[in-house]
C-alpha atoms as an extended CHARMM CRD file, in Angstrom:
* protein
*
        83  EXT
         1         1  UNK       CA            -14.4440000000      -14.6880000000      -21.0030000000  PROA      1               0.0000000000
         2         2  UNK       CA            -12.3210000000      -15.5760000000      -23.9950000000  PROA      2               0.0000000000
         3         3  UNK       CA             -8.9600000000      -14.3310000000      -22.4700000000  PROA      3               0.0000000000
         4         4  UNK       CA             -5.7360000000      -15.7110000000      -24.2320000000  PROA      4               0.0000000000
         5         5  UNK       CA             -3.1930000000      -13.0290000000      -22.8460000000  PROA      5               0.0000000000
         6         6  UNK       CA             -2.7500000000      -11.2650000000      -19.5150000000  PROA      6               0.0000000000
         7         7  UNK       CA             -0.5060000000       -9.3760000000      -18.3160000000  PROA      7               0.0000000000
         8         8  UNK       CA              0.3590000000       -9.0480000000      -14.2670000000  PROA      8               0.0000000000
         9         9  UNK       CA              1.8520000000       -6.3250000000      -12.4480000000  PROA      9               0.0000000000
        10        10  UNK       CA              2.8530000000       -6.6570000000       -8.4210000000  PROA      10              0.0000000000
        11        11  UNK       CA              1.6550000000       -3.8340000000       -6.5350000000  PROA      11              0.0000000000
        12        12  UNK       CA              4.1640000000       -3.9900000000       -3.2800000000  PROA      12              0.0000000000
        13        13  UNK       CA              5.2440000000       -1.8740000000       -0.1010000000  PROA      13              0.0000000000
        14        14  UNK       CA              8.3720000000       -3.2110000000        0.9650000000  PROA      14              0.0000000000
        15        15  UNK       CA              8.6690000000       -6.7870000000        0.6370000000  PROA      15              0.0000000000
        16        16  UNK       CA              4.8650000000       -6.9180000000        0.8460000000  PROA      16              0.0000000000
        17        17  UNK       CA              2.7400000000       -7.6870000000       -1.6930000000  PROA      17              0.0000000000
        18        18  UNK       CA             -0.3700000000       -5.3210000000       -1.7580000000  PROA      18              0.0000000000
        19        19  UNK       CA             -2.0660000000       -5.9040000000       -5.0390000000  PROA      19              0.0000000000
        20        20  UNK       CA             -2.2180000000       -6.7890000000       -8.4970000000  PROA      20              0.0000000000
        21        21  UNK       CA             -3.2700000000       -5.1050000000      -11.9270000000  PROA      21              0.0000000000
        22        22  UNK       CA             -4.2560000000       -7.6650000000      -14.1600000000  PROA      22              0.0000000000
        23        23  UNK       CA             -4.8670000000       -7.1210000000      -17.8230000000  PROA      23              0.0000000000
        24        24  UNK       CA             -6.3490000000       -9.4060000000      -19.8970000000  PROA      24              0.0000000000
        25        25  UNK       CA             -7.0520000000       -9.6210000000      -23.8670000000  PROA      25              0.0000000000
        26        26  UNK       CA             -8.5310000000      -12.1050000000      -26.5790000000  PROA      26              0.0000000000
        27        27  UNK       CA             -5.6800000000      -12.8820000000      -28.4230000000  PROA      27              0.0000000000
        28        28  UNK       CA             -2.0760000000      -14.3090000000      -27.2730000000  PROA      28              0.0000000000
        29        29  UNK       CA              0.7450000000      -11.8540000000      -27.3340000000  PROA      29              0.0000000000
        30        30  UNK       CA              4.3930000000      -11.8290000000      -26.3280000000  PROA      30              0.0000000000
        31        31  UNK       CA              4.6550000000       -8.4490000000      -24.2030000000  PROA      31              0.0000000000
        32        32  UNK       CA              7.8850000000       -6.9250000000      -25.2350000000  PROA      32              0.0000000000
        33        33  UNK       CA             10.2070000000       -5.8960000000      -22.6850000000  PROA      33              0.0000000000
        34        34  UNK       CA             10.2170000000       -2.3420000000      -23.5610000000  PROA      34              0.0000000000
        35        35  UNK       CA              6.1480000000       -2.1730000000      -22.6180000000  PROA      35              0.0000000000
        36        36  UNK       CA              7.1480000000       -4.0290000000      -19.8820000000  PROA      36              0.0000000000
        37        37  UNK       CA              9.8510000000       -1.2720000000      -19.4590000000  PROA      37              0.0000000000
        38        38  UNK       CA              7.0760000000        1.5230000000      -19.6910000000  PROA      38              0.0000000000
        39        39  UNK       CA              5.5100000000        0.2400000000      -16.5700000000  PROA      39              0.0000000000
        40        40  UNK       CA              8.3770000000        0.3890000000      -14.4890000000  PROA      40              0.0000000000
        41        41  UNK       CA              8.0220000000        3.9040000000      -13.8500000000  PROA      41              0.0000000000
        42        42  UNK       CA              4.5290000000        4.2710000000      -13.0780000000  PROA      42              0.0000000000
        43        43  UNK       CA              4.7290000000        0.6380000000      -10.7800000000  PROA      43              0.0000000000
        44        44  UNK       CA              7.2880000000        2.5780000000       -8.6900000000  PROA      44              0.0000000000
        45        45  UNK       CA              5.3290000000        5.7740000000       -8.0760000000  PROA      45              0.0000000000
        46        46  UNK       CA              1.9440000000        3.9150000000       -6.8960000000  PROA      46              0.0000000000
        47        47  UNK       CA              4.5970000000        1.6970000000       -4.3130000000  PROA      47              0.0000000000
        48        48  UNK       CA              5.7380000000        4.9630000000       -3.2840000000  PROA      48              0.0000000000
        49        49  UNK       CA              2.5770000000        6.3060000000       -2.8820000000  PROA      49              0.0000000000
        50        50  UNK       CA              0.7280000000        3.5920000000       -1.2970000000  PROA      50              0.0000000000
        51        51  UNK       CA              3.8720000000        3.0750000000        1.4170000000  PROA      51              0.0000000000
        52        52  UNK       CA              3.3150000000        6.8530000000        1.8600000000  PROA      52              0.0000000000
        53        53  UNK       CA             -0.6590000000        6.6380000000        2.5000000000  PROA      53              0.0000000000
        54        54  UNK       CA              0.1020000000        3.7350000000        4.7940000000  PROA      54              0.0000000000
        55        55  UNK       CA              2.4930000000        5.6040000000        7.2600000000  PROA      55              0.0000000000
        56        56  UNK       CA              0.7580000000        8.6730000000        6.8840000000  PROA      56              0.0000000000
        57        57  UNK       CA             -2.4450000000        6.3360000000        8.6760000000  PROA      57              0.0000000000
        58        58  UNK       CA             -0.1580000000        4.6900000000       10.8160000000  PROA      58              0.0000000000
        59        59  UNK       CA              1.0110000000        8.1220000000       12.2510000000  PROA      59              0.0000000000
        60        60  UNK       CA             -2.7810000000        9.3700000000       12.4570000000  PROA      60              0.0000000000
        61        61  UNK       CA             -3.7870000000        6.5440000000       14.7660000000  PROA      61              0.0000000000
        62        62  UNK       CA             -0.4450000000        6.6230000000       16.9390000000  PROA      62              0.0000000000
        63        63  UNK       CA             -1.5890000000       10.4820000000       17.6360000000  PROA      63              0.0000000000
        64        64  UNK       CA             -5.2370000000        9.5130000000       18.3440000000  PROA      64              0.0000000000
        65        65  UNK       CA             -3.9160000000        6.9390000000       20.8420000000  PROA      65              0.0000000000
        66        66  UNK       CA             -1.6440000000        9.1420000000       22.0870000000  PROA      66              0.0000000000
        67        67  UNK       CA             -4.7820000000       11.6210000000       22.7090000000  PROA      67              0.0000000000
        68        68  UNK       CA             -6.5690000000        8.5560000000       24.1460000000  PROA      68              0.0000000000
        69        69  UNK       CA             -3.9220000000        8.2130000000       26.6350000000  PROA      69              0.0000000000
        70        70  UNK       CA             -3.1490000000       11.6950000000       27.8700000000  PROA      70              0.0000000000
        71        71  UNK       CA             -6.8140000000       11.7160000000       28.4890000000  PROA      71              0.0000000000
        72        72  UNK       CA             -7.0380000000        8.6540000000       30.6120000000  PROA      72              0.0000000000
        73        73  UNK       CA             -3.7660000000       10.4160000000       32.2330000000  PROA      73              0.0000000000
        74        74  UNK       CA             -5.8420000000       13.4540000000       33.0450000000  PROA      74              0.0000000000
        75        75  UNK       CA             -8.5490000000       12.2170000000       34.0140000000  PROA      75              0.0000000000
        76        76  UNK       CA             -7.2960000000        9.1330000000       36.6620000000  PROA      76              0.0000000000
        77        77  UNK       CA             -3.9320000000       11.0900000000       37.5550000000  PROA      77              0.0000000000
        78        78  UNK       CA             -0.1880000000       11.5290000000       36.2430000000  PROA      78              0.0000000000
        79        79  UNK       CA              0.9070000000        8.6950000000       38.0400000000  PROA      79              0.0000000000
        80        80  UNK       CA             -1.4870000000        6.2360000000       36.1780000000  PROA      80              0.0000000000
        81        81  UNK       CA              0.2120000000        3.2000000000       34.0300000000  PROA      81              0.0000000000
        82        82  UNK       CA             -0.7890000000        3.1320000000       30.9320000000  PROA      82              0.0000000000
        83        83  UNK       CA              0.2930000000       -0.3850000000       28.1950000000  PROA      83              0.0000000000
């Protein structure tokens, strides 16, 4: 592949790693801290973004559970134990 410089940049939600963006090219270079700088900005809208998506789905399948369970309700009785 030929690759003498890469670059890394954590994806994370939370504490929690989710990804990586790797770039790669074919000749060494000392990324200076203000392009390191630039991708600050844009690294802290996809977190925000992804930890968005992610609740947004967690709150989708707490409602279809809920669903699941007002149906069981109905159909066995009020009184049934659901969990």
């Amino acid at each position: 592949m030929g690759v003498e410089g890469t670059i890394t940049l954590s994806i994370t939600i939370g504490d929690r790693l989710w990804g990586l963006f790797a770039l790669h090219q074919e000749c060494p270079r000392v990324v200076s801290p203000h392009v390191r700088s630039l991708c600050l900005p844009f690294l802290e809208y996809l977190n925000a973004k992804l930890a968005f998506l992610e609740q947004r789905e967690i709150g989708m399948r707490l409602e279809k559970v809920n669903k699941l369970q007002a149906g069981v309700r109905e159909k066995h009785g009020s009184g049934a134990s659901i969990g």
